[in-house]
N, C-alpha and C positions, 0 to 999 in steps of 0.2 A: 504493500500500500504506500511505501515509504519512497519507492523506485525511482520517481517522479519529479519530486519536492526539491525546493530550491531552496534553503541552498540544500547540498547533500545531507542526508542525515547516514551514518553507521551507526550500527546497534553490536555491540559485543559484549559477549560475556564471556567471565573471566575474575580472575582475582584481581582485584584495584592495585595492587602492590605492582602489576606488570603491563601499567599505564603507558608509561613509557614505551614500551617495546610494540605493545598495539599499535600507538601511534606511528611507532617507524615501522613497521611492518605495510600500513597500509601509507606510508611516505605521507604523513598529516603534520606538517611542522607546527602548526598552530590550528586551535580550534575557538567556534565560536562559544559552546555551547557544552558541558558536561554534567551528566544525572547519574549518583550513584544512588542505587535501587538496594539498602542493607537488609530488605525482606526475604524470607522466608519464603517458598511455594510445598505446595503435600511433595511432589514429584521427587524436592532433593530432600527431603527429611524423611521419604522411603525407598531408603535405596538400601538399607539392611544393615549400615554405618554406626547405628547404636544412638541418633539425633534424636530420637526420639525414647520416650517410655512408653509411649502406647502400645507396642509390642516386642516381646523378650527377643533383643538382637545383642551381637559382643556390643563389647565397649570400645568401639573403634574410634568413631568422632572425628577420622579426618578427612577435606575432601581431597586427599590424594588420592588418587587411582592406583596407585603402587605402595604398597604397603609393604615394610621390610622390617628385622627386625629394631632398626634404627629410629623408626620413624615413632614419633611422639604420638602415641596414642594416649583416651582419657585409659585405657585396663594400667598402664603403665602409670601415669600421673597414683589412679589411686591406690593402687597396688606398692607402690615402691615411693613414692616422695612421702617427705617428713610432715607430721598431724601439723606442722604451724603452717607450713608451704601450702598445702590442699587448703586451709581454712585461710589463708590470706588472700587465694584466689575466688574463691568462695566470696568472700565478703569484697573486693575489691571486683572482680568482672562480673558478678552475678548481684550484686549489693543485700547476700542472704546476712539476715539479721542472729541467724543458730549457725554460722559457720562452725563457732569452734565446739559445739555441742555436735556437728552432721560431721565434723574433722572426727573428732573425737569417738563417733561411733563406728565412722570409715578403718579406723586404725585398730578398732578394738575386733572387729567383726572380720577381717583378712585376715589377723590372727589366727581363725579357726580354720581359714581358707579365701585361696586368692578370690576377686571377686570379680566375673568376668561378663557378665550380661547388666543388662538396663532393669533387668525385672528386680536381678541382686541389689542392687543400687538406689533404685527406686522404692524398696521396701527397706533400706538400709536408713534411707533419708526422711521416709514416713515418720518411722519409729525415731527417732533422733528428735523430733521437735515435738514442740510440746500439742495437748489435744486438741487446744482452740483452734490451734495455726492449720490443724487438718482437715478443718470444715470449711477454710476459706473456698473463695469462687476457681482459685488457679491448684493445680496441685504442689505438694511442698516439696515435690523433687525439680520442678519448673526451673527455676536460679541455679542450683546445683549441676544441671545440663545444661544450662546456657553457659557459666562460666568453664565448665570442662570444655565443652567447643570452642567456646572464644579462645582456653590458652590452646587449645591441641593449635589450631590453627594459625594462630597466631593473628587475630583477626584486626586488632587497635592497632599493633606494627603496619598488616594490610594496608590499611585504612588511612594512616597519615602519608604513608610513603603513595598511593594513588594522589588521596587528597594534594599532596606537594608536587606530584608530578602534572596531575588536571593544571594546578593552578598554574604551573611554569610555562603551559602549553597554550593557556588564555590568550587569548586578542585583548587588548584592549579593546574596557566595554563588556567583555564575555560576563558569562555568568557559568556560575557553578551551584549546581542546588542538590542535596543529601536528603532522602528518605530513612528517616531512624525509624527506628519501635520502640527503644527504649531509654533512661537517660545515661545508662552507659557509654553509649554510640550519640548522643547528645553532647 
């Protein structure tokens, strides 16, 4: 629909972090005009990756296609970093208020056995907070998954380095506009 339009419009996706290369790739030295879109769709949150808890998948969390034993998955984050580590990302990219109570029960419960699916984890982080908080409208493992995705990925690093490559690509005049969802990405 876009084919047409003047001036040109490209549509890419892709990680923001490799802003830069898009543009040279398609020889774009400057542009008028950049939308980063930080939403969500069903399609990439079921691909089996563990983005979700609505059904028992590993705990993988990243969108690399190639998975090695290198690569920063959340089974590694909770399984092997230190109860302060897990509960400062916790409360720092997810802004959970029981981090070091949901740390604390992460560290105690691997104990018996590593902990390697969304359903482990999701009933790890139920029980960890207190009763009220599990009648709210969101589920209480909600922040706990968003902050393990945002570190696997690495997704604020993402995000500035697009952000500072869009902008260096600007026209004078241009415009740059961000779709958040939340205020951490605010």
């Amino acid at each position: 629909r876009l084919k047409h339009v003047s001036p040109k419009v490209i549509l890419i996706e892709g990680n923001f972090r490799n802003v830069e290369s898009y543009l040279g790739k398609h020889v774009i030295p400057q542009i008028d005009k950049a939308f980063f879109d930080l939403g969500w769709s069903g399609y990439q949150l079921d691909v089996g990756r563990g983005f979700s808890f609505q059904k028992d998948e590993p705990l993988i969390m990243t969108f690399s296609r190639h998975v090695s034993a290198q690569t920063l998955t959340a089974e590694r984050i909770i399984n092997d970093w230190e109860e302060s580590s897990i509960a400062d990302i916790l409360y720092g990219w997810g802004e959970e208020t029981f981090s070091r109570q949901i740390a604390r029960a992460i560290v105690t419960a691997r104990k018996h056995s590593r902990i390697t699916t969304t359903a482990e984890l999701a009933e790890i982080v139920k029980n960890a907070v207190p009763t009220f908080y599990r009648r709210g409208r969101i589920h209480p493992a909600t922040k706990t998954f968003q902050a393990l995705r945002i570190t696997v990925n690495d997704e604020m690093g993402a995000l500035k380095e697009g952000l500072n490559a869009a902008w260096n690509a600007l026209k004078s005049g241009g415009r740059l506009a961000v779709l958040s969802f939340h205020s951490t990405e605010d």
